[in-house]
C-alpha positions as CSV (number, residue, x, y, z in Angstrom):
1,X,0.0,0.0,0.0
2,X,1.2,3.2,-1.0
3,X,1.6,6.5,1.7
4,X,-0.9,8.2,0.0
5,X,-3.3,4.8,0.5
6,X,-2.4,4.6,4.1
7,X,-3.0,8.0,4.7
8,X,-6.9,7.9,2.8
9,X,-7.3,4.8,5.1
10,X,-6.5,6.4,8.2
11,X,-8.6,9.0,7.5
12,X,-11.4,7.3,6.9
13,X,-11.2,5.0,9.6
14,X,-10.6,8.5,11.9
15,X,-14.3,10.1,10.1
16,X,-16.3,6.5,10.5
17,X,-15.0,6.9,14.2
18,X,-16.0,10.6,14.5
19,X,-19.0,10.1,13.0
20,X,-20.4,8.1,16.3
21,X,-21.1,11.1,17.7
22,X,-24.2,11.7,17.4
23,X,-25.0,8.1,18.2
24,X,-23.5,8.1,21.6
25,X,-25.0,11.6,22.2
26,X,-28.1,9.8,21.7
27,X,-27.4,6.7,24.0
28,X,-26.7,8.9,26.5
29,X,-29.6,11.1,26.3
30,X,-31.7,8.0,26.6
31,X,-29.9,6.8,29.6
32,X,-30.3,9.9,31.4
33,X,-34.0,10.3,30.6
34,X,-34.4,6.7,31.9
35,X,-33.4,7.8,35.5
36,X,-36.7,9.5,37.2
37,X,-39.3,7.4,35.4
38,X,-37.5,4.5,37.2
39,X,-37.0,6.7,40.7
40,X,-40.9,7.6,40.3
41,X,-41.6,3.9,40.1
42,X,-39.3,2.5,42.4
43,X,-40.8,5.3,45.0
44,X,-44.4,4.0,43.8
45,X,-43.6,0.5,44.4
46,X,-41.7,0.7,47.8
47,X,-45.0,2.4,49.1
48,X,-47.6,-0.4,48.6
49,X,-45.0,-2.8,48.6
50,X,-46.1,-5.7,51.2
51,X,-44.1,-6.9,54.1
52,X,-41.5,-9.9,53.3
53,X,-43.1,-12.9,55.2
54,X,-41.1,-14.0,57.9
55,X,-40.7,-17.7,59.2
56,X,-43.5,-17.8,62.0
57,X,-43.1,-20.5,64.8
58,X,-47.2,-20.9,65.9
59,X,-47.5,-23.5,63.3
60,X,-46.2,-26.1,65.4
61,X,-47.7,-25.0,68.3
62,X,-51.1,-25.5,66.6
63,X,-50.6,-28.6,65.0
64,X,-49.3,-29.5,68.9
65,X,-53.3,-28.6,69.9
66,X,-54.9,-30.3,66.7
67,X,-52.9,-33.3,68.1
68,X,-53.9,-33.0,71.5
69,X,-57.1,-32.7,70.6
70,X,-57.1,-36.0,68.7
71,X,-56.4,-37.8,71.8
72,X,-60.0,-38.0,72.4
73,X,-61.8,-38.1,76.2
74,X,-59.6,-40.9,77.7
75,X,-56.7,-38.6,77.4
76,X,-57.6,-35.9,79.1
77,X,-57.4,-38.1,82.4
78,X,-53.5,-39.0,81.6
79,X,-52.7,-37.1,78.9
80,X,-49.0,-36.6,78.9
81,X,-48.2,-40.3,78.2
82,X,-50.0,-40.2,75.2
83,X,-49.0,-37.2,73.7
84,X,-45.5,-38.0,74.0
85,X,-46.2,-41.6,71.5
86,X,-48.5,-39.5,69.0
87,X,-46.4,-36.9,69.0
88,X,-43.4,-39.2,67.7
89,X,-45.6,-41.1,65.3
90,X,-46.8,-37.6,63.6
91,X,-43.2,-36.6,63.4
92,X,-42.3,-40.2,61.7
93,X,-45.4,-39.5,59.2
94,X,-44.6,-35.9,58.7
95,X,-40.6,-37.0,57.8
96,X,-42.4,-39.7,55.1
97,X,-44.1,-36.9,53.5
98,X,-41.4,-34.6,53.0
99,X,-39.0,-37.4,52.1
100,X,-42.1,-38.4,49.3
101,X,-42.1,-34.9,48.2
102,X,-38.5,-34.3,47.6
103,X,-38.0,-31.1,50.5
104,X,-35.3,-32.9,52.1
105,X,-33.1,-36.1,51.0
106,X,-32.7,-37.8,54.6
107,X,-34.9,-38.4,57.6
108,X,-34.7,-35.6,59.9
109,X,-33.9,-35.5,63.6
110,X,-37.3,-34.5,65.6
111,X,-35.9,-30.8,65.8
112,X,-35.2,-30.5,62.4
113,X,-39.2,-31.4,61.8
114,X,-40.1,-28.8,63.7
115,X,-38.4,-26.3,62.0
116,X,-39.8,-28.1,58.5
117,X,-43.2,-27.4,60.1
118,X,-42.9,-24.0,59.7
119,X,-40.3,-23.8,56.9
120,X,-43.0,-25.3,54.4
121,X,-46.0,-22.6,55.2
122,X,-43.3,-19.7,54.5
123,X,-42.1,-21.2,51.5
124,X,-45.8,-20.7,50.2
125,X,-46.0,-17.3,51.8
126,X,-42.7,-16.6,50.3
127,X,-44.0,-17.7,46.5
128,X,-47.2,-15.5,47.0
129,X,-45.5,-12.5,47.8
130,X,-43.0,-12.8,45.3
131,X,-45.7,-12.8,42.5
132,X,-47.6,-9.9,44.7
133,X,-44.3,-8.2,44.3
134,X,-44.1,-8.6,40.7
135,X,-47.7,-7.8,39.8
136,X,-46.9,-4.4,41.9
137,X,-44.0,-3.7,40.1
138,X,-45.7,-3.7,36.7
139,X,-49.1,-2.1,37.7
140,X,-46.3,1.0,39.3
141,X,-44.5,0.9,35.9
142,X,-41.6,-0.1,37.4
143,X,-41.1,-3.3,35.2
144,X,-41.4,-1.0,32.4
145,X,-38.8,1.7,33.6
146,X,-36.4,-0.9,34.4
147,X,-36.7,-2.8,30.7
148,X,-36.3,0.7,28.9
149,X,-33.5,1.2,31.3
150,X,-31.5,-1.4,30.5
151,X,-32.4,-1.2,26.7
152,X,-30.7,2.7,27.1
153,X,-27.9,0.3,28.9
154,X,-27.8,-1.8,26.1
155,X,-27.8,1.3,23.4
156,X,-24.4,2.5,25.1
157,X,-23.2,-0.7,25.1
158,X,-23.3,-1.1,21.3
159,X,-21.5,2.2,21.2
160,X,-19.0,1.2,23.2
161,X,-18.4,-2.1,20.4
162,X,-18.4,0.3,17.8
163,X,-16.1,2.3,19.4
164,X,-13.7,-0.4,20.6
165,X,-13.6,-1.8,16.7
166,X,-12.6,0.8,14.7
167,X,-8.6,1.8,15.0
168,X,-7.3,5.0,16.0
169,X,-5.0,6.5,13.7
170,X,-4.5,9.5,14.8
171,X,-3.9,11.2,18.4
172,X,-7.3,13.1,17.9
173,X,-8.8,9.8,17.1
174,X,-7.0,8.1,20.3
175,X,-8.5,11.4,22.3
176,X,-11.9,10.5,21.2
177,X,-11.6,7.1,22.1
178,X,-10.2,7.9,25.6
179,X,-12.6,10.5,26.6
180,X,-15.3,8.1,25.6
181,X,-14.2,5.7,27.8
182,X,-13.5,7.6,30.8
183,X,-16.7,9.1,30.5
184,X,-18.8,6.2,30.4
185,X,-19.8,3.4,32.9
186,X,-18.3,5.1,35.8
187,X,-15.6,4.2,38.0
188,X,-12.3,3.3,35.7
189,X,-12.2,4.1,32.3
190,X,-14.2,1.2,30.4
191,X,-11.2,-1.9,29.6
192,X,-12.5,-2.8,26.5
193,X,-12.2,0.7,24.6
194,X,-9.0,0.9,26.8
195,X,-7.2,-2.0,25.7
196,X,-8.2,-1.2,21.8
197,X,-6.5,2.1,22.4
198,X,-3.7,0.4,23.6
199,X,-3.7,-1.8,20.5
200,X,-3.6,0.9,18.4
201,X,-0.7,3.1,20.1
202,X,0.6,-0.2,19.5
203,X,-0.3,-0.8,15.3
204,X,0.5,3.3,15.2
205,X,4.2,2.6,17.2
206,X,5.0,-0.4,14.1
207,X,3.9,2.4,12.0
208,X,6.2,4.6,12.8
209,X,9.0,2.6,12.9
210,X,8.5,1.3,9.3
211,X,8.8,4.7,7.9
């Protein structure tokens, strides 16, 4: 390739890079508008949002009463001895039904049932709210906001490839590329356009020394 090629080359690689401008100008315009519709929602949605269900211990003292209360009339007299061997045969049938349903892969010691007892009710709670949580989050707008937020993520993102692909061959185009990424995803400079900047001080350096 002839100087005179070279130089037409770099210069149009330097005007296809320039001419991203208004793109990321763009991408970043739409990022910034994304901000308070997702503040507005996130507000909305932390104000009716419900309470996280915690793991509640009166289950098993109700099932304790239901049991007691199975006992029947000749209990009552004597009770204790009774509950005591009902009380280990409903643990034995409750660890058969959680072994049968796949919650835990062993038999469980008589403490660990009790705390299955409960952990089985708030798993339910726990799947209700979650889809409470999610139905709020859309009737707010939030689930909106957030999928236009990270589509104005994505839009910068693309940039950023287009960026990063096309060589620098010239300091101003090495300028651009720098101040585009220090300026974008905050904290250090982004490492992809960074290390094609470094590749091209490189391609620029083998340049040089060819001449």
């Amino acid at each position: 390739m002839s100087p005179e090629d070279t130089d037409e080359l770099k210069s149009a690689l330097n005007a296809e890079l320039f001419a991203l401008q208004p793109e990321i100008e763009a991408a970043d315009r739409r990022y910034e508008a994304s901000h308070a519709p997702c503040d507005e929602a996130e507000a909305a949605f932390n104000s009716i949002k419900p309470p996280k269900p915690e793991p509640h211990f009166e289950v098993l003292r109700e099932l304790l009463v239901e049991w007691k209360k199975k006992l029947g009339a000749e209990d009552a007299l004597d009770p204790a001895p009774r509950v005591r061997s009902r009380w280990a045969e409903f643990r034995d049938d409750f660890s058969d039904r959680v072994e049968r349903k796949g919650y835990f892969k062993n038999r469980m010691t008589p403490s660990e049932i009790d705390r299955a007892v409960d952990a089985i009710p708030h798993k339910v709670a726990m799947e209700q709210w979650e889809a409470e949580c999610k139905r709020l989050r859309g009737e707010c707008g939030l689930t909106a906001a957030n999928a236009e937020q990270n589509a104005a993520v994505d839009a910068i993102l693309d940039v950023r490839d287009k960026v990063e692909a096309i060589p620098a061959t010239t300091l101003a185009g090495l300028i651009f590329k720098a101040k585009f990424a220090a300026a974008h995803f905050g904290g250090e400079p982004d490492e992809f356009v960074t290390a094609s900047i470094v590749d091209d001080l490189i391609t620029l350096g083998e340049g040089t020394a060819n001449v």
